[in-house]
C-alpha atoms as one frame of an Amber mdcrd trajectory, in Angstrom:
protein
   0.000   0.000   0.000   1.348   3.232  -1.109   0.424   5.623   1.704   1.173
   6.957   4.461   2.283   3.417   6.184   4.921   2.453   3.837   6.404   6.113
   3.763   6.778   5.617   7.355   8.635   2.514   6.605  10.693   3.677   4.007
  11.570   6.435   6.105  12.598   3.658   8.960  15.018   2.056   6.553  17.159
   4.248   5.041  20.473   3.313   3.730  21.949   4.066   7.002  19.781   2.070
   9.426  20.751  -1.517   8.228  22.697  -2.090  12.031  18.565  -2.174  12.805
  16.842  -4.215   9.774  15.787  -7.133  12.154  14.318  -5.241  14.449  12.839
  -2.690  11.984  11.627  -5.964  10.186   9.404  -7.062  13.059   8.077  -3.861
  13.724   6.663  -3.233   9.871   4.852  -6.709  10.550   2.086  -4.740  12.062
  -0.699  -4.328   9.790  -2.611  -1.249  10.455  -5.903  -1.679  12.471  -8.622
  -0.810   9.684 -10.254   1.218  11.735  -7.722   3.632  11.632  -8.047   3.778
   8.582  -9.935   6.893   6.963 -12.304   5.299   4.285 -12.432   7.988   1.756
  -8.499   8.345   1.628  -7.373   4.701   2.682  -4.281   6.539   5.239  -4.381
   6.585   8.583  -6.264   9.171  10.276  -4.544  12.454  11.911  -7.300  14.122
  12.441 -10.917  11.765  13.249 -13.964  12.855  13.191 -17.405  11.342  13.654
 -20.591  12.264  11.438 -24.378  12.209  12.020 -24.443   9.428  10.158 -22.059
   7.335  13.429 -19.099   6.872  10.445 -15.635   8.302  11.201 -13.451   9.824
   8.783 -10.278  11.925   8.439 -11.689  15.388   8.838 -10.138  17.283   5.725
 -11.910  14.518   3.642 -15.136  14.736   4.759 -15.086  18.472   4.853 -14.136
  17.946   0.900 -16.868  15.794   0.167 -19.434  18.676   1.793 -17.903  21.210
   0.142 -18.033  19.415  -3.502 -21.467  17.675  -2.229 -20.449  14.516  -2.666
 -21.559  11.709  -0.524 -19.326   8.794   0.136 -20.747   5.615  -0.848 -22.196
   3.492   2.316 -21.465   6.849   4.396 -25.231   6.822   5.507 -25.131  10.830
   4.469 -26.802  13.207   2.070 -23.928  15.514   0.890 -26.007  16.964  -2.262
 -25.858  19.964  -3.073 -26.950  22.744  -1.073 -28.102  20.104   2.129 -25.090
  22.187   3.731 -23.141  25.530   3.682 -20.624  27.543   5.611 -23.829  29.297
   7.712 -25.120  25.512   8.654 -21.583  23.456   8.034 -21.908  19.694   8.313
 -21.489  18.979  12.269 -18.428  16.639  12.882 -17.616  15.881  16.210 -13.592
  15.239  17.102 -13.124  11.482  17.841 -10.688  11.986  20.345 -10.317   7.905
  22.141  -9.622   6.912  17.964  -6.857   9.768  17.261  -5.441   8.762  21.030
  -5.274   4.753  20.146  -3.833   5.860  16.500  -1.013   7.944  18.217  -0.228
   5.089  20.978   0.110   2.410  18.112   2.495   4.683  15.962   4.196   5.133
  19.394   4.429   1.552  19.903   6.225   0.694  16.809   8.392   3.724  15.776
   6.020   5.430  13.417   5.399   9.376  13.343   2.642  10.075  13.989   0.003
  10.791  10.716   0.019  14.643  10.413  -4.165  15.332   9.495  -4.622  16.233
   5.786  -4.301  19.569   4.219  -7.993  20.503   2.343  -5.852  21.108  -0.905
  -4.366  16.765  -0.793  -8.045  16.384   0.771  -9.936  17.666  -2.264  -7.715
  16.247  -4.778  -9.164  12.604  -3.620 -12.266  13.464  -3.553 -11.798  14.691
  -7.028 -10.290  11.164  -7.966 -12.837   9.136  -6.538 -15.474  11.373  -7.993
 -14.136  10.750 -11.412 -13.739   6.785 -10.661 -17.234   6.580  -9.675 -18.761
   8.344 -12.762 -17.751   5.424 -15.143 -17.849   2.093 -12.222 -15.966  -0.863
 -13.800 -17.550  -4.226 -13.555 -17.731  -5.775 -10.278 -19.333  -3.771  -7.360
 -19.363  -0.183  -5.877 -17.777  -1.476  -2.462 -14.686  -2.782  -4.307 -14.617
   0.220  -6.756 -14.653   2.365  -3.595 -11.818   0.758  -1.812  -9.411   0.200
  -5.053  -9.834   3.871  -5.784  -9.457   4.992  -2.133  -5.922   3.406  -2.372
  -5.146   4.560  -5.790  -6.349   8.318  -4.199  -4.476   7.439  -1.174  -1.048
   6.811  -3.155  -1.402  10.046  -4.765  -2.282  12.303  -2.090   0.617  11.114
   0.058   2.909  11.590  -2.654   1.752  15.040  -3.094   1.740  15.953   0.656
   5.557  14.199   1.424   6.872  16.503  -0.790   5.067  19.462   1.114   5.701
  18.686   3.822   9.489  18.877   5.235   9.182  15.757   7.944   8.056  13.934
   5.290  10.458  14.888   2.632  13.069  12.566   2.874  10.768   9.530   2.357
   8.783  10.793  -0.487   8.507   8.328  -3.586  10.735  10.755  -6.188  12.579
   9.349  -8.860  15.874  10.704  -8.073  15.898   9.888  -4.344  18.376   7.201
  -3.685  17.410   3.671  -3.070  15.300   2.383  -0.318  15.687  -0.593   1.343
  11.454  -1.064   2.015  10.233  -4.744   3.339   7.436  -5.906   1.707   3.971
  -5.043   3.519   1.036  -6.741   2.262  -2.207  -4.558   1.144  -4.718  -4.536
   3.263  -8.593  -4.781   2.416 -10.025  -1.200   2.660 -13.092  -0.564   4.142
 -15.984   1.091   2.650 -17.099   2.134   5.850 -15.162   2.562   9.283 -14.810
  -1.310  10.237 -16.308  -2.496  13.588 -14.305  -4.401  16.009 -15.910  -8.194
  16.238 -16.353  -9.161  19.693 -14.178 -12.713  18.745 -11.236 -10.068  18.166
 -11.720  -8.824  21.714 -11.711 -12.165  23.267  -9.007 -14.018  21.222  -6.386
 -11.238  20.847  -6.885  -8.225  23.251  -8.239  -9.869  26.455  -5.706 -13.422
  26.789  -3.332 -11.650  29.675  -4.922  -8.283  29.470  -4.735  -8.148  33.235
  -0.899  -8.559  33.165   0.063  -6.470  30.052   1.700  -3.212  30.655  -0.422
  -0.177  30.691   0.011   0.866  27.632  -1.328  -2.302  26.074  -4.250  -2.064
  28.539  -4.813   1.440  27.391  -4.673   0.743  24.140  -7.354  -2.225  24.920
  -9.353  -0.003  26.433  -9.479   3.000  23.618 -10.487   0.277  21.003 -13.271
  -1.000  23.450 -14.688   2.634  23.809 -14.758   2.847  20.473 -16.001  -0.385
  19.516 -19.172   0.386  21.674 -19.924   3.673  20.222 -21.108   2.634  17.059
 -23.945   0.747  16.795 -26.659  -1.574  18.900 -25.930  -4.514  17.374 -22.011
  -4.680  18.557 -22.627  -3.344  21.306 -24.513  -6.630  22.199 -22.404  -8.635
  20.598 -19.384  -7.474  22.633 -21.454  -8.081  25.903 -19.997 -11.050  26.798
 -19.566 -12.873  30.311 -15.995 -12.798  29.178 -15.199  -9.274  28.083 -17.298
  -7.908  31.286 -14.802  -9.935  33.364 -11.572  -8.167  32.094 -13.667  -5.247
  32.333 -13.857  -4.799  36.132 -10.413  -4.943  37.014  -9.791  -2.265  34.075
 -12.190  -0.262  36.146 -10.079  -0.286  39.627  -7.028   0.980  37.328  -4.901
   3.131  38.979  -4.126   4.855  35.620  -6.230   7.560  34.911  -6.555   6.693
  31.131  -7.732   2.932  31.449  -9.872   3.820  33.846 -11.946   6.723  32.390
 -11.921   4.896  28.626 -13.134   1.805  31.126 -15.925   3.314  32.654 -17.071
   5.074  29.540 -17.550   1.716  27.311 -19.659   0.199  30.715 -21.769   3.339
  29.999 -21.852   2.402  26.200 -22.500  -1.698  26.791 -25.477  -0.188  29.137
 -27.355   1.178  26.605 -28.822  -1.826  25.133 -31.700  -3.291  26.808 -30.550
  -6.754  26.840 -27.209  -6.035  28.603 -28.760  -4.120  31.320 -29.136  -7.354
  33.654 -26.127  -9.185  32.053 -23.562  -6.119  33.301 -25.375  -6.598  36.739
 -25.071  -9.973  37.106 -21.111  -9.991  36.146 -20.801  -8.324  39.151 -19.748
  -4.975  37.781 -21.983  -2.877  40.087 -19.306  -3.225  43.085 -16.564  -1.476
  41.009 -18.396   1.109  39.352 -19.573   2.041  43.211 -15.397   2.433  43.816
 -15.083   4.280  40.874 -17.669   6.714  42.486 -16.280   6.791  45.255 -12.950
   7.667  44.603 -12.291   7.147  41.085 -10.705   9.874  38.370 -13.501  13.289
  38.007 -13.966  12.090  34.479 -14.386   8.294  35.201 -17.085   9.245  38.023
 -18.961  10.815  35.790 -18.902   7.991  33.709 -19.812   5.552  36.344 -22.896
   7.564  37.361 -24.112   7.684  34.013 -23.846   3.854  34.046 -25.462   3.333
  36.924 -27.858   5.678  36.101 -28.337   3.597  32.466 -28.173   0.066  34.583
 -31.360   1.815  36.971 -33.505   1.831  34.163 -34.296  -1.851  34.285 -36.573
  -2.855  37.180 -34.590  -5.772  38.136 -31.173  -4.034  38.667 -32.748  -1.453
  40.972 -32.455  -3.598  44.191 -29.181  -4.370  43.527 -27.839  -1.149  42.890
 -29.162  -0.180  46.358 -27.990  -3.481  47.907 -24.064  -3.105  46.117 -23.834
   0.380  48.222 -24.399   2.852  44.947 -26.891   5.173  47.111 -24.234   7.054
  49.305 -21.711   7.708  46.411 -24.551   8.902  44.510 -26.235  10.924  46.960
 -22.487  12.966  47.368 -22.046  13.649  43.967 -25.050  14.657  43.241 -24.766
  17.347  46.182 -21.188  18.072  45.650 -21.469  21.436  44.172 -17.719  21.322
  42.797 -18.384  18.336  40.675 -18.798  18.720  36.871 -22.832  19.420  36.161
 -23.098  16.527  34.078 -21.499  14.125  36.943 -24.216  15.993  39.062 -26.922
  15.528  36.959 -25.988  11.406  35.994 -25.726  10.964  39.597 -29.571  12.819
  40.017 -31.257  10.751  37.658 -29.597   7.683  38.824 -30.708   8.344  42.565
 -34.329   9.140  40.672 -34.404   5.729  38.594 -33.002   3.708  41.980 -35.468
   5.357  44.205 -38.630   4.123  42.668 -37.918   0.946  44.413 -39.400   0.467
  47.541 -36.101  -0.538  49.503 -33.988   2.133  48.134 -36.709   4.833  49.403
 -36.032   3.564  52.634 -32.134   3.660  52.084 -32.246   7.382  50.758 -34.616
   8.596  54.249 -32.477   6.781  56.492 -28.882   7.740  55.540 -27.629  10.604
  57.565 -28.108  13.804  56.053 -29.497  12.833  52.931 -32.828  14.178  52.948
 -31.468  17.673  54.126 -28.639  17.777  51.554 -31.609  17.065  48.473 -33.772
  19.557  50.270 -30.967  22.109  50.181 -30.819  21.422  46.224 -34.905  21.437
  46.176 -34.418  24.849  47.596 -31.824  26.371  45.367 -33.159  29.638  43.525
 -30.303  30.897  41.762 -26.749  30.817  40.971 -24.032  31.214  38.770 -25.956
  28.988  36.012 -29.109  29.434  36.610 -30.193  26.640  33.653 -28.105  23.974
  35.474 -29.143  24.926  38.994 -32.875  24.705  37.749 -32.047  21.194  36.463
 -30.557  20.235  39.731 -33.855  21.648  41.667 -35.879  19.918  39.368 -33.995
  16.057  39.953 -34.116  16.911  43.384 -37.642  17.491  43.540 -37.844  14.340
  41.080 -36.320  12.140  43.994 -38.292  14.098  47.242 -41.868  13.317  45.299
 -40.687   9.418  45.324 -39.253   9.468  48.693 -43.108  11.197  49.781 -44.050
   8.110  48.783 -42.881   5.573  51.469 -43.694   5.793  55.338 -39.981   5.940
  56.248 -39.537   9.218  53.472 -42.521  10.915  54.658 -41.149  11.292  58.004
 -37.858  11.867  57.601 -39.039  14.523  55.233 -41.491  16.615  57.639 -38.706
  16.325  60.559 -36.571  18.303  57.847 -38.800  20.864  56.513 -39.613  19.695
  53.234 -43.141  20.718  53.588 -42.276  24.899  53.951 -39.498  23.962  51.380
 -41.734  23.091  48.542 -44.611  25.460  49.412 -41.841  28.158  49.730 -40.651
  27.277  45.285 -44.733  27.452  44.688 -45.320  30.578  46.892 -41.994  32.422
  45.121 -43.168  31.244  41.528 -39.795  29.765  41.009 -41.638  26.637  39.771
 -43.678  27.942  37.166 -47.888  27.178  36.611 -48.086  23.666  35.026 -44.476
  23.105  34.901 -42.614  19.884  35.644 -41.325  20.988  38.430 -44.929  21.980
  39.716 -45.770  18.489  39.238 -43.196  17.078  41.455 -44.169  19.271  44.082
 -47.713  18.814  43.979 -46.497  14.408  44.083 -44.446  15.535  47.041 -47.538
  17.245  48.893 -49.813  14.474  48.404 -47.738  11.943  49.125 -46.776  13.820
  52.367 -50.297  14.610  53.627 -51.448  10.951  53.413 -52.458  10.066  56.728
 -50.806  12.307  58.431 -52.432  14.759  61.278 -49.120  16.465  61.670 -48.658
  17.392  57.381 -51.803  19.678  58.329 -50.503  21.650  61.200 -47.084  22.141
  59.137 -49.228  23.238  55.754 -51.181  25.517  57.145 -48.245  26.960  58.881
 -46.090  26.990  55.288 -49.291  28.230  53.513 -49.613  25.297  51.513 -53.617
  25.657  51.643 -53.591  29.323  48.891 -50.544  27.381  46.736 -52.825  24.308
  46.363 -56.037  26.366  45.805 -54.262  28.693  43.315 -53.557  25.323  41.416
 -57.380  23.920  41.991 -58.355  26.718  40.462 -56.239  27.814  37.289 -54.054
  24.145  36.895 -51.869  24.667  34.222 -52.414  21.986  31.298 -54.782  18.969
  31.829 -56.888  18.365  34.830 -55.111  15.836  36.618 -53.304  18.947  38.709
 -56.370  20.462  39.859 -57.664  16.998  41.005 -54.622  16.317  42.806 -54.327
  19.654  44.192 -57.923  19.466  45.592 -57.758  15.964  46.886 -54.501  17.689
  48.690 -56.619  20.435  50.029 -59.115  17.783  50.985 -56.424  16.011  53.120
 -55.149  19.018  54.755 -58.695  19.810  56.354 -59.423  16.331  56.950 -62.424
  16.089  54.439 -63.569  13.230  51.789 -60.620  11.279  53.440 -62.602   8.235
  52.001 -62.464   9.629  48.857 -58.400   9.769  48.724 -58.174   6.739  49.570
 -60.250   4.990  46.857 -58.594   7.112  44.076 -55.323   5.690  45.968 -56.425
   2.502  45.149 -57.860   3.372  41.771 -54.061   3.930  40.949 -54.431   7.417
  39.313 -51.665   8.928  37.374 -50.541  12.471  36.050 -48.133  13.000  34.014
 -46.753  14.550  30.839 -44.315  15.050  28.386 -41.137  16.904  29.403 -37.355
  17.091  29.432 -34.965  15.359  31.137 -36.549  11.538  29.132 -40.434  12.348
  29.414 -39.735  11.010  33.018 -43.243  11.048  34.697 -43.949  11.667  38.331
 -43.891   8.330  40.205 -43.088   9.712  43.215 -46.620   9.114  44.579 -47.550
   5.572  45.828 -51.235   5.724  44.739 -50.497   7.769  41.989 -47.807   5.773
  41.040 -48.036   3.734  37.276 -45.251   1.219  36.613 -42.049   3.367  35.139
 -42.215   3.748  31.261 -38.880   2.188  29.944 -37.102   5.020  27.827 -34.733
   2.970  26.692 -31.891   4.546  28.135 -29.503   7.635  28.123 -28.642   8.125
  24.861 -25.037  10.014  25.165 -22.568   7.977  24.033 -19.187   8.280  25.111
């Protein structure tokens, strides 16, 4: 292959290295992962990039295709004309884990490292394969695609060793002097970035991964991100009893690197459904909760967002609770120095492992807990007033469930959650028919439900004018004025027969909103079973 690869060998083995040949020999053994390969140019990629479409390529190539609307075959775009422009440019995001594992294997065997592609080299193979693919030989457009992507490739390296002065003295010129070059065999180019097989994992990069130096591990560990980014099909297919076992030490790493790349392809495997209660039951719970606990910032982040994804399926919830996730989670999410996302993973993870009934009971009995949420509940302002409203709003997510069990409700009046909430609804910091509203209202009427002493405290907070406000105008639907009068109802000890059998009638309000279209499930009798969302969706 004529590219950047065999100008890195020729530069290797130049008339003055031949003291080196044998080991130069072994190292240009290594055939290039393809899926560092860039797909439009055939070279490996300096600078990675990942479309809309979930495809990587080298950035100055794709740019080129945009800007001459030409779509890649298999690319899953729509580069014609005028679908994009320098106001509304394609959006490419930078594939950072693929340039980092590119750069550690040129590391590992003596290669410099691929310098990205100028837009002049870049165009000029777009131009080429362009002109290919208007007259297509015989056979198909998957093979035309990755013959010319070499033949472009060839080219374009050629023209950009001779601009480029690192690169100069191993350019392919006729009057350079011979080159002692071993043979390298061509590799099959991909049409589209190729996925890592789950078989690859388990026969080559996880026999001794527990004992290979770190920079193998890393290495392992980039790939693995990567490999789970992609699609939902591998990412099942890479769920294996086996991988998830080398997983969990990887996860206890003391190296910064393994561990954050680690943690973020748990969060990836936990996106699928069907691996949900597989990751659970490999036991990988108990180091994700370390990780929390005292792991790198960026790895706890990923390891609340994990949990978080694992607490979507009913079965894990116990678990989670049982493994000792609830403490970690509970200080993250009040740490007010973490990173917002960290905070807000670690939120909707306490959320999803509070609906069940044993973790309610865990939240209102560890020390402080209730009081630190409430203090979040309560938060009006600050320096980002969008993320502080999306902390308030989690918070009031996991107070409405915690109303919901005897334990909560208790715990909660001893610390004032009653003048708390009526105190957002009195201010108008949560707004008429808002989410927010709703969890309070949940909160409320799970509060006064049997409870002589939620009266004295409501009429004290001025709960009674909040709910009757609400009773009266409601917002959207009428499921908030029933609530809100059933509440009132409560509070002056009327129609208490009439709670109760809507309690057992299992009513539910609800709505569409941010944060997943969670619902308020806070409530015991207004409680439905949790709609499964799938999962997060970020992919890291």
């Amino acid at each position: 292959m004529q590219g950047l690869l065999h100008n890195q060998q020729a530069r290797m083995l130049t008339p003055q290295d031949h003291d080196h040949d044998h080991e130069a020999d072994h190292s240009l053994t290594a055939e290039p992962p393809t899926e560092f390969l860039c797909p439009i140019s055939g070279s490996l990629m300096g600078d990675p990039v990942t479309v809309p479409s979930g495809q990587v390529f080298e950035r100055a190539c794709i740019q080129a295709c945009a800007a001459l609307s030409f779509t890649p075959p298999s690319s899953g775009l729509d580069l014609s004309r005028g679908r994009y422009s320098p106001a509304s440019p394609l959006p490419l995001i930078p594939n950072v884990p693929l340039k980092n594992a590119i750069l550690n294997w040129c590391a590992r065997l003596g290669f410099p490292p691929p310098p990205p592609l100028s837009p002049h080299t870049a165009r000029d193979i777009v131009r080429r394969l362009m002109l290919s693919l208007s007259h297509p030989p015989p056979h198909t457009a998957d093979d035309q695609y990755a013959a010319s992507s070499s033949s472009s490739s060839s080219s374009s390296y050629q023209h950009h060793s001779r601009s480029t002065s690192s690169f100069s003295s191993s350019s392919y010129d006729h009057h350079a002097p011979p080159q002692k070059v071993v043979p390298h065999p061509q590799p099959q180019l991909p049409t589209t970035t190729s996925p890592i097989r789950s078989d690859s994992f388990d026969d080559n990069c996880l026999n001794g991964l527990p004992d290979a130096d770190p920079s193998e591990q890393e290495s392992v560990m980039m790939a693995l991100r990567q490999a789970t980014r992609e699609n939902p099909a591998r990412r099942k297919s890479l769920c294996t009893p086996r991988l998830l076992a080398a997983l969990r030490p990887m996860l206890l790493s003391d190296n910064p690197v393994i561990q954050i790349n680690a943690a973020a392809a748990m969060v990836n495997l936990s996106l699928e459904t069907d691996n949900k209660v597989r990751i659970v039951r490999s036991g990988a719970v108990s180091p994700l909760v370390e990780v929390l606990k005292g792991g790198h910032p960026e790895a706890r982040d990923h390891a609340a967002g994990a949990i978080y994804s694992l607490a979507l399926e009913d079965e894990n919830r116990a678990a989670i609770g049982v493994l000792g996730a609830i403490p970690p989670l509970l200080y993250l999410f009040a740490d007010g120095s973490a990173d917002y996302r960290a905070r807000r993973e670690a939120g909707m993870a306490l959320y999803y492992v509070s609906l069940g009934d044993m973790n309610r009971n865990k939240i209102a009995r560890a020390s402080g807990a209730v009081r630190s949420i409430l203090a979040l509940a309560g938060i009006r302002d600050g320096a980002a007033p969008a993320e502080a409203a999306a902390i308030r709003k989690l918070a009031l997510m996991v107070l409405a469930n915690l109303a919901g069990c005897t334990d909560g409700r208790a715990v909660l009046m001893d610390s004032g959650a009653v003048a708390v909430v009526a105190g957002l609804m009195n201010a108008g910091v949560v707004g008429l028919g808002s989410a927010e509203e709703e969890y309070c209202l949940s909160a409320l009427y799970g509060l006064s439900r049997g409870s002589l002493r939620f009266r004295g405290l409501a009429r004290v907070a001025g709960v009674e004018a909040v709910l009757m406000r609400v009773a009266e105008e409601g917002g959207e639907g009428t499921m908030r004025r029933e609530m809100a009068k059933r509440t009132l109802r409560a509070m002056r000890g009327e129609d208490d027969e009439a709670a109760a059998a809507a309690a057992a009638a299992g009513l539910v309000f609800g709505g569409n909103y941010d944060d997943g279209n969670v619902v308020s499930e806070g409530m015991m009798s207004f409680r439905r079973r949790p709609k499964d969302y799938g999962s997060n969706t970020t992919k890291f």
